[in-house]
N, C-alpha and C positions, 0 to 999 in steps of 0.2 A: 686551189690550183697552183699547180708549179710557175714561178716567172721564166724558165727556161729548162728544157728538157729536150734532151738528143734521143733519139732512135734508133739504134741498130746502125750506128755512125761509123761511116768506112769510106776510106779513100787506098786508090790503085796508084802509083806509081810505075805506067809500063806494067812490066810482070810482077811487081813487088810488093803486095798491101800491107802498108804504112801504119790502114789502124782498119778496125774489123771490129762490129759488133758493141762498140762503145756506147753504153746506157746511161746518163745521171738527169737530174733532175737539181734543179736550186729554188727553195722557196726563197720570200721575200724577208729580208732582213738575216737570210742566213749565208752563213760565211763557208766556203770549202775548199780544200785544198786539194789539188792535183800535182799529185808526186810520183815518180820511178826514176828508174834507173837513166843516165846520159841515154839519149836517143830512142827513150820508151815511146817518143809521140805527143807529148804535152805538149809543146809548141806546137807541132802540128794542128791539135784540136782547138786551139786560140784562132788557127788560120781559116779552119773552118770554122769558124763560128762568125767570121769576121769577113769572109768573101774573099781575105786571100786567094785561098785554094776553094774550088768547089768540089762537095761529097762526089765518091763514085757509088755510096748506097746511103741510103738511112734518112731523117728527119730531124731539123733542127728546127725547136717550137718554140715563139716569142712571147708570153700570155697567149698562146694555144694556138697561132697562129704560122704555119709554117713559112719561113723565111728563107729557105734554098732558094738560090737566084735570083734574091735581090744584090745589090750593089751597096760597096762596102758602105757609103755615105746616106744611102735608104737603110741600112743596118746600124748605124748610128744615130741618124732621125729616131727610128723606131725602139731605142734605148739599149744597145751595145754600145761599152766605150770601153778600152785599153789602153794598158803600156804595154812597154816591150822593156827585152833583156839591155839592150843599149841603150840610152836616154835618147832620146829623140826632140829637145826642146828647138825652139827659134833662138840659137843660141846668141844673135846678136841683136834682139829686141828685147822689150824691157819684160818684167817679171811679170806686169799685170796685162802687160797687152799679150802674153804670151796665152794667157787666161781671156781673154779679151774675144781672141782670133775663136775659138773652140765657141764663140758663140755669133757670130757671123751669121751661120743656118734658123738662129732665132730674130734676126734684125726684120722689121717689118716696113720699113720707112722706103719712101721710092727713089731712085737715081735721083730725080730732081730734088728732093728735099734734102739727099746728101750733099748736092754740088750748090746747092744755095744756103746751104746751112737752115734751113727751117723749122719751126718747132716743132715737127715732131720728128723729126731727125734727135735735134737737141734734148726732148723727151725720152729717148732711145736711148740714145749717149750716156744720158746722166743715170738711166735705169741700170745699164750694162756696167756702166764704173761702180755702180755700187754693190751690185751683184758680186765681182770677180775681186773689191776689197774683204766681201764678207768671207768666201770661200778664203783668200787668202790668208784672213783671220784663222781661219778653222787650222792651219796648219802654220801657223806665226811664221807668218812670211808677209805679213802685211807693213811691217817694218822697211822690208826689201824692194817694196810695188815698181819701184823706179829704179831700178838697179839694171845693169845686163842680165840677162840669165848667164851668162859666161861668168859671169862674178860668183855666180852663189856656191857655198861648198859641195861636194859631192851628194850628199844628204839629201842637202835641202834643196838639190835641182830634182833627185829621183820625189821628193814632196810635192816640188813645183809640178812636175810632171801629172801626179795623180790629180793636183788640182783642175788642171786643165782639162783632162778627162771627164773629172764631174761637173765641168760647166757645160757640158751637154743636156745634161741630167738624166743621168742612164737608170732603165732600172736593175741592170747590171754591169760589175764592172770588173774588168779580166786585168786581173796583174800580174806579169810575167816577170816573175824573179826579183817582187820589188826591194829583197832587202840585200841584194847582191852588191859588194864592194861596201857594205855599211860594217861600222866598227861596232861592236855593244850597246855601246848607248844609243846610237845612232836607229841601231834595232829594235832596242825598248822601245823609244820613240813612237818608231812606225806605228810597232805593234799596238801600241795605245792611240796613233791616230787612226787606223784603221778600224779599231772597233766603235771609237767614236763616229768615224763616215758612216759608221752600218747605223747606229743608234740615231744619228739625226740627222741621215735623209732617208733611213728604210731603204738604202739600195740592197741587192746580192751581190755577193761579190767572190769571185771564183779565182783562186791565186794558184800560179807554180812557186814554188821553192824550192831551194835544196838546202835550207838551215832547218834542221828536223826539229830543232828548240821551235824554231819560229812557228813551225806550222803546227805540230803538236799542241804548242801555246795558245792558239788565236781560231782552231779550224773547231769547226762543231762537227765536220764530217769529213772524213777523207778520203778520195777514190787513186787507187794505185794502178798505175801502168805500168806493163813490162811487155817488150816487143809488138805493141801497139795493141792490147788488150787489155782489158779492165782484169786485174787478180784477183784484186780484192778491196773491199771498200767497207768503212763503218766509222767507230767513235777512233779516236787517236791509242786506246787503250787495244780495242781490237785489233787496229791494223799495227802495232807496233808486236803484238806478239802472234802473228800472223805469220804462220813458217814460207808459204810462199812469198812473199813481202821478205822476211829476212833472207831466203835463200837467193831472189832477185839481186838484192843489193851485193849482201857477202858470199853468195857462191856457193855450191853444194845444195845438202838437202836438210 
């Protein structure tokens, strides 16, 4: 069974439908990419997936379970987590506590054993610090744990970022444009930490880009939006000599 699968996914704007009929499905462990044209709708479907926006039709299922109208932070509980196209860190706290905050929803310890410092406050503490050193291992930034996040290079905040996300411990995770403002190397990188997160935590993980190396490189599937409809969707092979697909992009037929 799918960890996540949309319905017949559509949202109105007023007179305007934004997206119509959008179908995919993401197993466990597999990677995909959502790609079109500027203003096909990808972000859009990140918002819906995430309580942003809520559908005006369709189904969006969590391990089978339909999840329309919960709340963005019971959609996170229940294992959605994302970026966004702008970094969004705590930019003037530290690197590891930024990783730290993102697990807050898992602390079990009560008000009084916080404000008395108690043991099993301080059982929690020590459990969570090590936790968000490991993650930050995964993405060598464990170096940085104590740093601002305002210090770290462009790179390695959009890294920070993802780590944050998966101290939730999502069973999927939506990255909206994460190799945007990266230079080359900076993109290798990703691309190699990103298949390492799918390899050892099993998450899915469902990405926008517009580096066609990128996604072509890293997607086992890829589904195309154009004017808020799925065109066309398959292996990176298929959808690259897909004339709707090319005519999307470059124009004509």
């Amino acid at each position: 069974m799918s960890v996540l699968e949309t319905k017949n996914l559509g949202i109105a704007f007023g007179g305007l439908q934004a997206l119509e009929d959008v179908h995919f499905s993401i197993n466990e462990g597999e990677i995909i990419g959502l790609i079109g044209p500027n203003g096909a709708g990808k972000t859009t479907v990140f918002n819906l997936l995430t309580d942003v926006y809520m559908p005006t039709q369709g189904v969006i299922e969590l391990d089978g379970n339909n999840i329309v109208g919960k709340k963005t932070y019971q959609i996170t509980q229940n294992g959605i987590a994302r970026t966004f196209q702008n970094i969004r860190l705590f930019k003037d706290a530290t690197v590891i506590d930024n990783v730290k905050i993102a697990m807050n929803s898992q602390m079990k310890y009560s008000v009084l054993a916080g404000m008395f410092r108690l043991p099993s406050y301080r059982r929690e503490e020590k459990a969570v610090s090590k936790r968000a050193h490991e993650l930050l291992e995964v993405f060598n930034l464990d170096g940085y744990a104590h740093d601002s996040a305002k210090n770290l290079p462009y790179g390695k905040q959009r890294k920070l970022e993802i780590a944050r996300a998966l101290a939730t411990n999502p069973k999927v995770l939506l990255l909206d444009e994460p190799a945007a403002g990266m230079n080359p190397t900076e993109t290798m990188e990703l691309m190699e930490t990103i298949m390492l997160i799918r390899d050892k935590f099993h998450v899915a993980i469902l990405l926008i880009e517009h580096d066609m190396n990128f996604v072509m490189g890293i997607c086992e599937h890829i589904v195309v939006l154009d004017y808020g409809r799925i065109i066309a969707e398959g292996t990176a092979e298929e959808v690259r000599s897909d004339p709707k697909v090319i005519a999307a992009y470059l124009g004509g037929e």
